[in-house]
Structures are given as structure tokens and as C-alpha cells.
FIKOL-820122 format. One line per field, with one value per residue (C-alpha): chain; residue in three letters; x negated, y negated, z negated. Coordinates in Angstrom, 1 decimal, padded with zeros to 4 digits. Each point is the difference from the previous one (the first is absolute). Example, Ala and Ser with C-alpha at 12.3 -4.5 7.8 and 13.67 -1.06 7.14 Angstrom:
2
chain [A, A]
res [ALA, SER]
c1 [-012.3, -001.4]
c2 [004.5, -003.4]
c3 [-007.8, 000.7]
% end
This chain:
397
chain [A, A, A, A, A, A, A, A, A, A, A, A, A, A, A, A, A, A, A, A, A, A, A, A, A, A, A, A, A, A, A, A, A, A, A, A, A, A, A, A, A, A, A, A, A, A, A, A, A, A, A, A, A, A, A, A, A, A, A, A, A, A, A, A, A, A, A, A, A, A, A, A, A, A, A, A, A, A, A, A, A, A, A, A, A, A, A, A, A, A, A, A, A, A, A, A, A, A, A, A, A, A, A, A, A, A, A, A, A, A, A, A, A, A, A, A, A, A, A, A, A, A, A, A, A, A, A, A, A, A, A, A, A, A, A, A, A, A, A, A, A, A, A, A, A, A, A, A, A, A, A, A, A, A, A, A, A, A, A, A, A, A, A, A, A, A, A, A, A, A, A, A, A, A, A, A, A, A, A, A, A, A, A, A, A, A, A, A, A, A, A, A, A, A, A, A, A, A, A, A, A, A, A, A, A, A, A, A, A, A, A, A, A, A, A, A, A, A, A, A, A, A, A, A, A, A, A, A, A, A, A, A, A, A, A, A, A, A, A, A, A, A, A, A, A, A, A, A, A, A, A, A, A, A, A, A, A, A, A, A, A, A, A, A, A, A, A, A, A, A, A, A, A, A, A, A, A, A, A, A, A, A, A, A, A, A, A, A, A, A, A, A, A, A, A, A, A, A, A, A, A, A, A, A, A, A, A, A, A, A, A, A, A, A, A, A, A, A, A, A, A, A, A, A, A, A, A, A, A, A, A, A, A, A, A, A, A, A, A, A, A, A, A, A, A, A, A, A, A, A, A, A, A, A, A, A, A, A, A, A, A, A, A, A, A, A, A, A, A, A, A, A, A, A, A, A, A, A, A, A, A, A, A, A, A, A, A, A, A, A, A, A, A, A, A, A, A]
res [UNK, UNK, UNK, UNK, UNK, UNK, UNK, UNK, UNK, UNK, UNK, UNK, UNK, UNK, UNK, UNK, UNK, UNK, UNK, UNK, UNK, UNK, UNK, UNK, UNK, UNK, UNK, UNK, UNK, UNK, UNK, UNK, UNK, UNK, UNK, UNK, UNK, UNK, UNK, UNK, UNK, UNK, UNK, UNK, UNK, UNK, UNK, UNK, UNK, UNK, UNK, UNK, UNK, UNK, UNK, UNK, UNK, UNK, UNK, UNK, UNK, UNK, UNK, UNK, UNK, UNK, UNK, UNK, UNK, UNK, UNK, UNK, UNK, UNK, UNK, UNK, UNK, UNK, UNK, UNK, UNK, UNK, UNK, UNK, UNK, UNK, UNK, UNK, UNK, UNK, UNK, UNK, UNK, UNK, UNK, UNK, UNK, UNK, UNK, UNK, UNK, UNK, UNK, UNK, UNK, UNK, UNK, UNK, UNK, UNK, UNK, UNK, UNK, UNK, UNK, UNK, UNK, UNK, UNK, UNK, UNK, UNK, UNK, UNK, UNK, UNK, UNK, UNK, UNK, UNK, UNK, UNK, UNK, UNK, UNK, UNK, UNK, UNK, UNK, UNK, UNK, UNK, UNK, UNK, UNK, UNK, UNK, UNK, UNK, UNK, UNK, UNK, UNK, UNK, UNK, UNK, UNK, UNK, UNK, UNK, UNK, UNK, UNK, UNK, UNK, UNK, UNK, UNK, UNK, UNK, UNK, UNK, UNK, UNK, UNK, UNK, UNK, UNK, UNK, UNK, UNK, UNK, UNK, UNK, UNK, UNK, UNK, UNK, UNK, UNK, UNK, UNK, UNK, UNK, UNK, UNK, UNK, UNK, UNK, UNK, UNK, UNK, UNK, UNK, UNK, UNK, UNK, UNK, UNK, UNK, UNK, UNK, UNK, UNK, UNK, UNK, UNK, UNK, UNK, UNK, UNK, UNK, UNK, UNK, UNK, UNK, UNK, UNK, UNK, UNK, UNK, UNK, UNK, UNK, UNK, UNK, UNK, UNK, UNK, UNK, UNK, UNK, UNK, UNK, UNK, UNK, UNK, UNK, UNK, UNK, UNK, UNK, UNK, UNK, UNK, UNK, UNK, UNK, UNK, UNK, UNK, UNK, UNK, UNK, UNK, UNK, UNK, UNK, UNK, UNK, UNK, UNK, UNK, UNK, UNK, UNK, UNK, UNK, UNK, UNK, UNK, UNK, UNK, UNK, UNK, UNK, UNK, UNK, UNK, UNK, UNK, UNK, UNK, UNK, UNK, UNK, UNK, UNK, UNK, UNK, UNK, UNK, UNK, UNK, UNK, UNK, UNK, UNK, UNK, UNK, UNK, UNK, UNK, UNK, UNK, UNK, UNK, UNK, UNK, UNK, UNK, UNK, UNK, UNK, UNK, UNK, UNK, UNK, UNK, UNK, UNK, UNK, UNK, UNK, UNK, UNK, UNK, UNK, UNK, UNK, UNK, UNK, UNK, UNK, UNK, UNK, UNK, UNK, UNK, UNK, UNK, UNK, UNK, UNK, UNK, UNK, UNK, UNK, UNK, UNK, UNK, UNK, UNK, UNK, UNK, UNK, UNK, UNK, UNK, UNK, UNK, UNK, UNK, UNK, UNK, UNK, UNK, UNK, UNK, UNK, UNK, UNK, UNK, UNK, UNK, UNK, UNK, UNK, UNK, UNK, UNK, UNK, UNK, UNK, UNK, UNK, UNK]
c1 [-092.3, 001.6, 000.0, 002.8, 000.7, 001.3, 001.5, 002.3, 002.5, 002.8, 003.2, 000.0, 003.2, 000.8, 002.4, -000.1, 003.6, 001.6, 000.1, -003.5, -000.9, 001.7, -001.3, -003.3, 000.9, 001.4, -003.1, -002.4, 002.0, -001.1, -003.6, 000.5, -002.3, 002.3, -000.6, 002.7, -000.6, 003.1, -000.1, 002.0, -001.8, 001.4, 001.5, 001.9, 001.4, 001.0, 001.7, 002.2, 003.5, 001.9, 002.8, -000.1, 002.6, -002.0, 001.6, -000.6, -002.9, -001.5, -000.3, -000.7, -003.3, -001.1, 000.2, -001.5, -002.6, -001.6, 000.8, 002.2, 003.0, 000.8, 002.9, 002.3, -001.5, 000.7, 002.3, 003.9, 001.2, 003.3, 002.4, 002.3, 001.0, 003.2, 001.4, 002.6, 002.7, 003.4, -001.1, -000.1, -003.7, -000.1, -002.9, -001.9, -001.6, -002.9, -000.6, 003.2, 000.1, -003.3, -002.2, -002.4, -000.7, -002.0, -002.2, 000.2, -004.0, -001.5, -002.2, -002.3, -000.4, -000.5, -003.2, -001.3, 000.1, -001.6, -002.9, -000.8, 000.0, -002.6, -001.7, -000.5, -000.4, -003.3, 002.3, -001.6, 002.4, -001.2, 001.6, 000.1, -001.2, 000.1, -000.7, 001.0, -000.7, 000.5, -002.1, 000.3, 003.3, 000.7, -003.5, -002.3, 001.4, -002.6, 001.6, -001.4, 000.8, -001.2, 000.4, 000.7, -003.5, -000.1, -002.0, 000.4, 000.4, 000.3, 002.6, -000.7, 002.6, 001.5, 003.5, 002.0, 003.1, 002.3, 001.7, -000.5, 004.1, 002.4, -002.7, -002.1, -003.5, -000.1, 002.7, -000.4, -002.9, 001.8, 000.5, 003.2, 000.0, 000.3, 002.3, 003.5, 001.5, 003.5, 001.6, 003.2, 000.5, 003.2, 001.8, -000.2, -002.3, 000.2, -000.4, -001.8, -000.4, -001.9, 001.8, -000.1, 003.0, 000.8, 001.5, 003.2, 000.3, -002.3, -000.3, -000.1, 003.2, 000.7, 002.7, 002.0, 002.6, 002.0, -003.1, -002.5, -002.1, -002.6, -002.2, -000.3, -003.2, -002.1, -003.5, -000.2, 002.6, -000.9, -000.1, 001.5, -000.2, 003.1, 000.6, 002.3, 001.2, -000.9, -001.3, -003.7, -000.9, 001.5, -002.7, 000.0, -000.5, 003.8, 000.8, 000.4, 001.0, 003.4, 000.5, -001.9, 002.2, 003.5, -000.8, -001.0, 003.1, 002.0, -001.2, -000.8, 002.8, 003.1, 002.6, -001.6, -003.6, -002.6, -003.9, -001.7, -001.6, -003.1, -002.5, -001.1, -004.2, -001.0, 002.0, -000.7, 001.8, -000.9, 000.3, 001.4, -001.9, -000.2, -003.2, -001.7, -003.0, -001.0, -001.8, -001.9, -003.4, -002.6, -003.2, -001.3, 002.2, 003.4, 002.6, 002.3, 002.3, 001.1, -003.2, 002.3, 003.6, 002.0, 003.6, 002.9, 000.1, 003.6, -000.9, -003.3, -002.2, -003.0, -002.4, 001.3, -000.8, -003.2, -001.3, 001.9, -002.0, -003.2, 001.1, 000.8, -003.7, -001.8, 001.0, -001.4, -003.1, -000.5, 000.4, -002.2, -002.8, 000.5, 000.6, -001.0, 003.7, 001.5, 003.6, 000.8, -001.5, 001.8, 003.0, 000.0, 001.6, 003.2, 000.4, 000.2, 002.1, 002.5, 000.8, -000.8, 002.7, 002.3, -000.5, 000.2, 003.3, 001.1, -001.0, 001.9, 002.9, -000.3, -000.4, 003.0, 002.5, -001.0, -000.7, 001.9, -001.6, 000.2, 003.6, 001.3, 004.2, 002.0, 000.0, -003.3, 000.2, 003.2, -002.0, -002.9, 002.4, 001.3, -003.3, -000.6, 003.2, -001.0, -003.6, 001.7, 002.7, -001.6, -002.4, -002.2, -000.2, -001.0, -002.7, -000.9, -001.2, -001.2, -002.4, -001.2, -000.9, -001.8, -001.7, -000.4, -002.0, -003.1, -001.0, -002.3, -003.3]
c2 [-075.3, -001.7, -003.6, -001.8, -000.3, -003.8, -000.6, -003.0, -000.4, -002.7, 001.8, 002.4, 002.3, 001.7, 002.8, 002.2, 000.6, -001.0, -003.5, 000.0, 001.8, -002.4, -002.5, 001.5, 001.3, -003.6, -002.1, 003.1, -001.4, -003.8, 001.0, -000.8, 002.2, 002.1, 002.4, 002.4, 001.5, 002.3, 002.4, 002.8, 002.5, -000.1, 003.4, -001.0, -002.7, 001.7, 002.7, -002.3, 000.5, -003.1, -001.0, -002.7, -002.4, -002.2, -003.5, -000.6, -002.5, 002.8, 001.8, -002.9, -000.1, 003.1, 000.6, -003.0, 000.0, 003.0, 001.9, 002.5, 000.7, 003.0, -001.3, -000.3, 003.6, 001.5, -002.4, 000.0, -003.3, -000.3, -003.1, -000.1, 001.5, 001.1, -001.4, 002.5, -000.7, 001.3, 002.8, -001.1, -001.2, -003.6, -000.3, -003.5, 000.1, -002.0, 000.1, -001.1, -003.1, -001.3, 002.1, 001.3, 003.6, 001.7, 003.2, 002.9, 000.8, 000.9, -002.5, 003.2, -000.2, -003.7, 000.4, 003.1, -002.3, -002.9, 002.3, 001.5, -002.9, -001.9, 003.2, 000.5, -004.2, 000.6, -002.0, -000.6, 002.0, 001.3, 002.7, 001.2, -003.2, -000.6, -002.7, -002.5, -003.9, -003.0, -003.6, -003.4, 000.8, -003.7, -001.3, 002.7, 003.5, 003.1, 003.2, 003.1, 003.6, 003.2, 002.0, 003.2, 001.7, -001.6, -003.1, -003.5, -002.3, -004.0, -001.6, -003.6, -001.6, -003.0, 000.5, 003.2, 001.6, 002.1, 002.4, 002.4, 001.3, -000.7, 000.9, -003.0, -000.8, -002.9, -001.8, -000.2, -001.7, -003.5, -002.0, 000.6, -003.5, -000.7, 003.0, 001.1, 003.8, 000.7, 003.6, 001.8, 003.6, 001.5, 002.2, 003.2, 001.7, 002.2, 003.8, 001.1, 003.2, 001.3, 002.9, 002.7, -000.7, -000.8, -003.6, -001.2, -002.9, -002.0, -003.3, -001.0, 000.7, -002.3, 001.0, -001.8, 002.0, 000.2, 002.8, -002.4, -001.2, 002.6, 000.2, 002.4, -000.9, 002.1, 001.4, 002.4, 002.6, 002.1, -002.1, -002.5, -002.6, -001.0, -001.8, -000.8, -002.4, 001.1, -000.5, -001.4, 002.4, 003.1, 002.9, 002.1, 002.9, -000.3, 000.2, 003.3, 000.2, 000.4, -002.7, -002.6, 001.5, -000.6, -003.7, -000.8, 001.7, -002.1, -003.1, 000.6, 003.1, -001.0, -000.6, 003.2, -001.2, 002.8, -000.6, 002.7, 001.7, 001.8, 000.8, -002.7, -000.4, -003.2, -001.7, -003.4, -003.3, -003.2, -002.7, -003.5, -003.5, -003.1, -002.0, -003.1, -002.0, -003.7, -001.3, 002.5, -001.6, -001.7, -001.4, 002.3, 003.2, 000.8, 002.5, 002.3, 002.4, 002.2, -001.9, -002.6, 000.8, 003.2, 000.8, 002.5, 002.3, -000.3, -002.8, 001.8, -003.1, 000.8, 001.2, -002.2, -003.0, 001.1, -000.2, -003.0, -001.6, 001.8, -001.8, -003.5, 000.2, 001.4, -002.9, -002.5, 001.7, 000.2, -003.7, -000.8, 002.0, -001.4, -003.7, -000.5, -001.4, 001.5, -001.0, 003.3, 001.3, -002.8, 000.9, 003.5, 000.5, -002.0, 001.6, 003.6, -001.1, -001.2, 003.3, 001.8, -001.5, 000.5, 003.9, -000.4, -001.1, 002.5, 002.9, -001.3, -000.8, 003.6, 001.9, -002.0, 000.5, 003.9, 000.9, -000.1, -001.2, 001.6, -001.6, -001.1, -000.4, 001.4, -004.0, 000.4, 003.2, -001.9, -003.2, 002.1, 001.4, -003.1, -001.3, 003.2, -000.4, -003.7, 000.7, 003.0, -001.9, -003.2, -000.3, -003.0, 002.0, 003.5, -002.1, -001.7, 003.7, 001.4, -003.5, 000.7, 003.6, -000.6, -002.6, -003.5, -002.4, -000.6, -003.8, -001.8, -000.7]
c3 [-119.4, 003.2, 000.5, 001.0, 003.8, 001.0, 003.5, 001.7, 001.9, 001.0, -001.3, -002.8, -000.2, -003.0, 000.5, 002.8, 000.8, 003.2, -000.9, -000.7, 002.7, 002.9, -000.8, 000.0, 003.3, 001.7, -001.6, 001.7, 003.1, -000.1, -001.3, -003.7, -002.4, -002.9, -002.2, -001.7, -003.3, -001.0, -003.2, 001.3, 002.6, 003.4, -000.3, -002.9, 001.2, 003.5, -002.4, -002.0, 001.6, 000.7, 002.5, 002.0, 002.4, 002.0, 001.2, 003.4, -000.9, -001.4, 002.7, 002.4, -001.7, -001.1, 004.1, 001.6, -002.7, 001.7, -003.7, 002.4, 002.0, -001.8, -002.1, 003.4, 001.1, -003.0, -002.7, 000.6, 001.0, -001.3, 001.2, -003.0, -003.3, -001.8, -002.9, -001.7, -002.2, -000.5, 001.5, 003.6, 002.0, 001.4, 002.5, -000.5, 004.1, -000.2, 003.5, 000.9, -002.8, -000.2, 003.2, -002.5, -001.1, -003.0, -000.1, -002.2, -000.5, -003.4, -002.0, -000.2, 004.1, -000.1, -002.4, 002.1, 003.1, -001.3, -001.6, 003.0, 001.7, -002.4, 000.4, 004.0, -001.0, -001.9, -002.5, -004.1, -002.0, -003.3, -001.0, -003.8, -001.8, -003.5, -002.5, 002.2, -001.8, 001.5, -001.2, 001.4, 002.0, -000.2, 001.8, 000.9, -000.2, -001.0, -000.3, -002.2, 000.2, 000.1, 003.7, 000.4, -000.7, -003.2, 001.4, -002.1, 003.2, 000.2, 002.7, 000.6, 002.4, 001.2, -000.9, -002.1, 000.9, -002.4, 001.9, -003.4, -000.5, -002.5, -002.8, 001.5, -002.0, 002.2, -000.7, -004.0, 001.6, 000.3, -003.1, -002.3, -000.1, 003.8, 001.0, -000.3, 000.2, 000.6, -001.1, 000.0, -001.2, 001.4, -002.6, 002.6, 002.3, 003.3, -000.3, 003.1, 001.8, 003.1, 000.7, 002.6, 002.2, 003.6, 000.1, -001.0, 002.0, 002.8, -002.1, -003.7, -002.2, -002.9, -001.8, -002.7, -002.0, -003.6, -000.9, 000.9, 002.7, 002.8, 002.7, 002.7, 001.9, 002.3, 000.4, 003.2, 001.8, -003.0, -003.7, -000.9, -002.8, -002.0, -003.5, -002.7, -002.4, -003.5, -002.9, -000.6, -002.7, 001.9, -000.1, 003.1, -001.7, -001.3, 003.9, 001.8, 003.7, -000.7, -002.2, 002.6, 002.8, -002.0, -000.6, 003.0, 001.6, -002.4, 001.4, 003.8, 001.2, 000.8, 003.2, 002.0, -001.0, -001.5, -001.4, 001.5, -002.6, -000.6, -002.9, -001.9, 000.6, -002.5, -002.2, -001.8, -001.7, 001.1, -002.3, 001.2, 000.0, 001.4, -000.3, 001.4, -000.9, 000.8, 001.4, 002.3, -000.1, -002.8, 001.6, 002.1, -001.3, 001.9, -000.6, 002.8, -000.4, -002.9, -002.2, 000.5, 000.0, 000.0, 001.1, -000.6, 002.8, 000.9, 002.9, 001.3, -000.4, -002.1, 002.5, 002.7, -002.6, -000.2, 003.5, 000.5, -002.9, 002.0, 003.1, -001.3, -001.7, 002.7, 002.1, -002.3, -000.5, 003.4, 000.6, -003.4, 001.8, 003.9, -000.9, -004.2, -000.7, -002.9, 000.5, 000.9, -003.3, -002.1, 001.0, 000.1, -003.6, 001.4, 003.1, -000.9, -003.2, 001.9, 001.6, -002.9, -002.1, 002.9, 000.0, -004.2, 000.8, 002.7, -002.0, -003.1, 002.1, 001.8, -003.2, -002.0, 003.0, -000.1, -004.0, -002.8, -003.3, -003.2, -001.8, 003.3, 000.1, 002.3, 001.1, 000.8, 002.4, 001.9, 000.1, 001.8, 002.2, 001.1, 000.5, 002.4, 001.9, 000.6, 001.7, 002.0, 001.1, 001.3, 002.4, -001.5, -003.2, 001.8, 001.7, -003.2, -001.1, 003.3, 000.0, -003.2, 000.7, 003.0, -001.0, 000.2, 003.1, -001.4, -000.9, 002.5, -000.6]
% end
């Protein structure tokens, strides 16, 4: 029978996403020790399809990190979006209101960058973990787990971060008593599709009408992503192509504009929620990204969230190793709450403007219009949206 390995380091990671694995990859940058223990195989991970809009900041760092350059060789930037209604497109420029632009660039190519980096790094990532248990998080953390040969391993570290997903172990991990979660379910969902198409427009599409609210997103000259409002406990076997393509034309076509259309590749519903947990640290544990919090994905915020929570952390744990202060660390639940309930907001106030609820009046569709025509139609409310999208200045350390 084995015995059990034990190792240390200064900064345990648990989750291996790309939240995880940036900060792995900035700490490897200042000399801080990690090690990253994710229960998914790489593969699996890398083959889990999801879209991605980067804010600027996003970018900023994923480039002068050293993590790569290839999101501006190969994302799309895109300078503004379209909000439809009435049938007729109103561009919100974001270059021309705020100077800022966002990228187009899957969440899948964001992971497959960071992992190769940490790789041609000689970076700690553990791969394929299971079992993973977590004592003294509050004074002297020692992790547990099994590694991917099946070997019963002990972590010692200075400090623990959950960067484990919306199904986070590690954040059960702070006291009932001492934490507070905040939920919404939203009575409606997004039906999505990846379909094999040429694309319909240059930049995001979202679309408001009386038969209900879509997006028309992009994914490369040849497939394309788009969704639609419907019901949370649709089954997309009920959906063949033709059906997807009529209710989409319903709510996009209109004043001599046509979806291109093509088959229909993967099909899925995505359920609605907005979630947030405080505060994001107990003792020597703390919490980033979706462990933490989670967003609809009308406002495009949930990754971006996450590596700003990465980046606000990082910083103090660099300046807890290089100088011993821990001010950085004590206030790292506050900071990155504060932005995190500002995109809580946006998202809500992006996917009310846009969705109709179950029951709603025909008040309720004219009040949304209204509210539509007002950020179209004034400047300081189309750059009230174009800031939000892009993304907010990060606080100063």
C-alpha cells in the first residue's frame, strides 16, 4: 500500500480554470511558490465550449503578462454592439463614447493559452485530482486529495485560494455563521446554438421584440453562436432546425435585415442566475471568481470578474510576500466586491431592459422600450452602457 506524499508550498490553488491558472501564472512571475490541483483533465476542460467577450482589462493582462498576444492575432476586436428594437439596429460605438474596445475570443482559447503557458513555465498544475479536503483553512491550511495516478497526497501551504467554479467545495468552507449568499433565479433562460453559418453581422446583435428577446453573436467566418429567450425547462430535443430558425427570424429579421442561416451543430438551454458570496476570504482561505459569484450572461461579465478578482489578489499577495504587510490581503474581499456588485447590477439592468418575464403587461414591454429609446438617444446613457461593457479602471493599489 502507498503512503501518503506531503509537499509545501506558499499558495495553494484549488481549481484549475483560467482564474486559477493566472494567478498561478503572475505569482510564477514575482517568485511565489503555487500549486494547482484541478479535477477535470486538461483535455476536458480545453473541450468544454464556451464564448467569451473580453473587456479591454482583460486583454491588457492576458498580453503584458507574457500569457500571449494571440487574442489580438486571432480574437475579433469589436468597437461597439447593436441594440435592436422595433425592428431597426442602433449602434452603441464604444470607441467613439468611452475610447475603449472589447474582443470576441472564446473562454476555451483563454484556458488553452494560460495552460500552455504554465506548461513551457514548468508551472505545478495537477491535473485530474480527486478527493480534494481542506483542514485548518482558518490558521494553517493542509490540503488532501488523491492525484491523478491514484496517489493520496498532502498539500501544506501558507495560504488557499478557491478558484473551484460555481460548484465551489471551498467556499462551503467558511462558516454559515460568518457568511452571506445572495441569489436570484430569473423565470427564463437562453436557448443557444453554434450553427454552421457565415455571419450575420460584424458585432453582437441584441434584439428586443413583442416575441421575445435574441442574440446573434459570432464565432469565426464560418459558425456562429446565437441564442434565445425561452423557457428554462425547454428540452432541445422538441427543437428541430426549422423551428430554431422561425423564432429567431421572428425576433432579429426585419427592415431588409436577414440571419444567415445554416444547419444547426449543438444546441443547449442555459439557465439564468445571479449569485454572490461574502466575504471572499476566512483566515487564510480566499475565494475568486465563479466560487464566489456568478452572473447572467446578458452583460458578458463573468469571466472578466474572475480575472479581475485574480488580479486584485495577486497584487496583495505579492506585497504580503515582498514586504510582510497584509493590508492588501485584508482588504481584498472589499475591493473586488465592489466591482462585483457593480457588474451584478449591469447584468440585471442589461437583461431587464432586453427580456420579458413571464406575466409581463403590455406596460411592461412599452416601459422597456422607453427605457431603450432613452439610452439610444442620449449620449450619457449610451456611454453609461458602452462603460459598463468594457469595463471599468481598476482601483489603485
Amino acid at each position: 500500500m502507498s503512503r501518503r506524499t506531503t509537499s509545501t508550498t506558499q499558495v495553494a490553488i484549488v481549481g484549475g480554470g483560467p482564474a486559477g491558472l493566472m494567478l498561478s501564472h503572475l505569482l510564477a512571475g514575482q517568485g511565489i511558490e503555487s500549486v494547482v490541483l484541478e479535477a477535470r483533465s486538461r483535455q476536458a476542460i480545453h473541450e468544454t465550449v464556451r464564448a467569451g467577450i473580453l473587456e479591454h482589462g482583460t486583454v491588457k493582462l492576458l498580453v503584458e503578462s507574457g500569457v500571449s498576444d494571440r487574442v489580438l492575432r486571432e480574437g475579433d476586436r469589436h468597437d461597439g454592439i447593436e441594440l435592436r428594437f422595433n425592428g431597426e439596429s442602433h449602434r452603441i460605438d464604444f470607441q467613439d463614447l468611452v475610447g475603449e474596445s472589447v474582443w470576441l475570443y472564446p473562454q476555451t482559447e483563454v484556458f488553452a493559452d494560460l495552460a500552455a503557458r504554465r506548461e513551457a513555465d514548468g508551472g505545478d498544475v495537477r491535473y485530474g485530482v480527486s478527493g480534494v479536503s481542506i483542514e485548518g483553512a482558518e490558521t494553517d491550511p493542509a490540503l488532501t486529495f488523491t492525484d491523478g495516478d491514484g496517489r493520496e497526497s498532502e498539500l501544506r501551504a501558507d495560504l488557499v485560494v478557491g478558484a473551484d467554479g460555481s460548484r465551489s467545495y471551498c467556499r462551503g468552507l467558511i462558516p454559515e455563521q460568518t457568511r452571506r449568499r445572495y441569489f436570484k433565479e430569473y423565470p427564463f433562460a437562453w436557448f443557444g446554438i453554434l450553427t454552421d453559418a457565415p455571419r450575420s453581422s460584424d458585432e453582437l446583435i441584441y434584439a428586443n421584440s413583442e416575441h421575445g428577446f435574441a442574440l446573434i453573436s459570432q464565432r469565426t467566418e464560418i459558425m456562429q453562436r446565437m441564442y434565445f429567450q425561452c423557457d428554462p425547462r425547454e428540452n432541445v430535443a422538441d427543437w428541430d432546425d426549422e423551428r430554431i430558425w422561425s423564432t429567431l427570424r421572428q425576433r432579429v429579421n426585419g427592415n431588409g435585415f436577414e440571419l444567415k442561416e445554416g444547419p444547426v451543430l449543438e444546441k443547449v438551454v442555459l439557465p439564468f442566475r445571479s449569485f454572490v458570496q461574502e466575504p471572499l476570504r476566512h483566515g487564510k482561505l480566499f475565494l475568486a471568481g465563479d466560487a464566489a459569484h456568478t452572473v447572467p450572461p446578458t452583460g458578458a461579465k463573468g469571466l472578466n470578474l474572475a480575472i479581475h478578482d485574480v488580479k486584485v489578489l495577486f497584487e496583495a499577495l505579492d506585497s504580503y510576500y515582498r514586504t510582510g504587510s497584509t493590508g492588501g490581503l485584508d482588504t481584498y474581499s472589499d475591493v473586488a466586491l465592489g466591482r462585483v456588485w457593480k457588474a451584478q447590477h449591469f447584468s440585471y439592468w442589461m437583461t431587464s431592459m432586453l427580456h420579458a418575464a413571464p406575466g409581463d403587461s403590455e406596460f411592461d414591454q412599452a416601459r422597456r422600450l422607453g427605457e431603450l429609446n432613452s439610452v439610444v438617444s442620449s449620449r450619457h446613457g449610451a456611454s453609461y452602457l458602452a462603460e459598463c461593457y468594457t469595463g471599468w479602471p481598476s482601483p489603485r493599489a
